[in-house]
N, C-alpha and C positions, 0 to 999 in steps of 0.2 A: 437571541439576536436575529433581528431580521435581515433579509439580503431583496434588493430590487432584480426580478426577472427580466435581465436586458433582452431579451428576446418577444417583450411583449408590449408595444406600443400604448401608452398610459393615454385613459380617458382624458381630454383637456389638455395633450398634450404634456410637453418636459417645461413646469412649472414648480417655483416654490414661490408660497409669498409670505414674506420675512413679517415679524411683529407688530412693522411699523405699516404695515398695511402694503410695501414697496412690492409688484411681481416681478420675479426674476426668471422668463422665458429666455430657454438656451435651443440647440437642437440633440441632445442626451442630458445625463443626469452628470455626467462629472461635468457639462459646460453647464450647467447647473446649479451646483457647488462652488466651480471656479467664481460664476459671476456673482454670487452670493459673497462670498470669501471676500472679492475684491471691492463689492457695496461697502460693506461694514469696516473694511479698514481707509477707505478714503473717508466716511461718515464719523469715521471716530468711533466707531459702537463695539463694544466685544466681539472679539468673531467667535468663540467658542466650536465648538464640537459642529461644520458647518454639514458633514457626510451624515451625520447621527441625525440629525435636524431633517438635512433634506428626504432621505430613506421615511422617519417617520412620520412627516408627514404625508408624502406620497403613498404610504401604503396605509393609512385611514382614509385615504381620497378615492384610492382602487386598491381593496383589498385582495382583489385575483391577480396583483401585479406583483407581491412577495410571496416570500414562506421561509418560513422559522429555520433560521441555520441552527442544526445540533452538533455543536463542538463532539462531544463523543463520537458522532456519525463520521466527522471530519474529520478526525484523526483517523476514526478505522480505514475511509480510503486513503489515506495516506503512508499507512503500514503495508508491504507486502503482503499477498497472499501465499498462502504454504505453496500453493501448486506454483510461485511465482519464482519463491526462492527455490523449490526443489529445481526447477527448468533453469536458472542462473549457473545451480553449482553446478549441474551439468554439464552446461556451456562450456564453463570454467574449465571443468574436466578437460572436453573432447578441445579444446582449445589448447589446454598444456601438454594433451595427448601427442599433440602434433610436433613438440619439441622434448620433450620428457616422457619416453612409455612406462605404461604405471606397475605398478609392484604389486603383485596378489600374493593373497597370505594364502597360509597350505591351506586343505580343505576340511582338517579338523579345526584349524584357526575360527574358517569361515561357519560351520557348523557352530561352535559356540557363538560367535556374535549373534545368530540368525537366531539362536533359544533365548540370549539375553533380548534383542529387540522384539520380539514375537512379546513378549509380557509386560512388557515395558509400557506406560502408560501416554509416551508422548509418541508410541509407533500409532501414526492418526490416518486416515486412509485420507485421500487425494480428492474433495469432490466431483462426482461425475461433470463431465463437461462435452464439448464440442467433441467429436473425434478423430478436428485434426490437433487438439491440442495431445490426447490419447496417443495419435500417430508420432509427433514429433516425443513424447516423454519416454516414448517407447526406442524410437532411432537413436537421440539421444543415449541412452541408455546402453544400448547396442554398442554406438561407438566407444563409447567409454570402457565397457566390460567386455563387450563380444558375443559371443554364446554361452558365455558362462550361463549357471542353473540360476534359475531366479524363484527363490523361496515364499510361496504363496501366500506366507502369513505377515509377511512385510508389507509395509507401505511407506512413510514420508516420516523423521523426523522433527516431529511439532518444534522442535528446540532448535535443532542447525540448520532445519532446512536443505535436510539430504533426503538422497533417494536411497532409502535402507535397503532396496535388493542390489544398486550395485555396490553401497558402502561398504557394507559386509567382505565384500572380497577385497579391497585396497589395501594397501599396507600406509595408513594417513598419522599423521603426527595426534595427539592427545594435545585436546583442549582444555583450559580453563574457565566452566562454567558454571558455576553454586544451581543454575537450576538442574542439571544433568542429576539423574538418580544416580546414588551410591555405587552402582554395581555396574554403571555403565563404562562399555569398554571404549569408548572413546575422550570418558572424562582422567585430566590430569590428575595423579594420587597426591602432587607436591605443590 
């Protein structure tokens, strides 16, 4: 599917010229369409698909004026990124922090989680990035656990979207997730 670059002023101007030879100059492309639209229903004539119409032909007339939308690309920005939701539940945290102080499990507790996650196939590291996103994942973090120890071989929860060095330490309710491995300690057994 194609999409017209509003940001880039079409050769000849915001023009369509319908079948019957009519041109319909507007000043953008939906007044475009509108007045296209509004031709062919006082005319009598189908108005059909008048956005599909207009787009293709403007972009055979200036083809540096589109570019191919990839529905899979579009959906990927549309999903959160890991580093997106690990910084959410964060929030979340230091946010319930404020009204509910959280519960940490003993340190042998915390030891077994930190061996189960460390193997684990959805422990995914965090793309490098900016370093004030580094600096805020980091306070974040802080707030939420403290000084607690933060286990080197941890990183991010490809699946929940948690930050595995401070999860390890909570005491958090068990979810229900078919994709959590078997052995994970924060999937529900019932």
């Amino acid at each position: 599917m194609q999409t017209i670059n509003n940001n880039v002023y079409p050769k000849g101007g915001y023009v369509f010229t319908d079948s019957d030879g009519t041109r319909h100059p507007a000043d953008s492309w939906p007044g475009v369409i509108a007045r296209v639209r509004r031709y062919r229903e006082r005319a009598g004539h189908p108005v059909g698909d008048v956005a599909a119409e207009v787009i293709t032909q403007a972009c055979q007339s200036n083809p540096g004026l589109c570019r191919q939308e990839d529905p899979t690309y579009a959906a990927m920005l549309n999903k959160a990124t890991l580093k997106t939701r690990v910084l959410k539940w964060l929030s979340s945290l230091r946010d319930l922090r404020a009204s509910q102080p959280p519960v940490f499990v003993s340190d042998d507790e915390r030891k077994q989680r930190a061996a189960t996650c460390a193997t684990c196939p959805a422990n995914q590291p965090l793309p490098s990035g900016c370093s004030s996103c580094l600096k805020a994942l980091t306070e974040l973090r802080k707030s939420v656990i403290g000084t607690r120890l933060i286990d080197g071989r941890l990183n991010a929860c490809g699946i929940l979207g948690e930050d595995l060095p401070a999860s390890i330490h909570l005491e958090q309710t068990r979810v229900t997730n078919g994709e959590l491995p078997p052995k994970c300690w924060r999937k529900s057994t019932f």
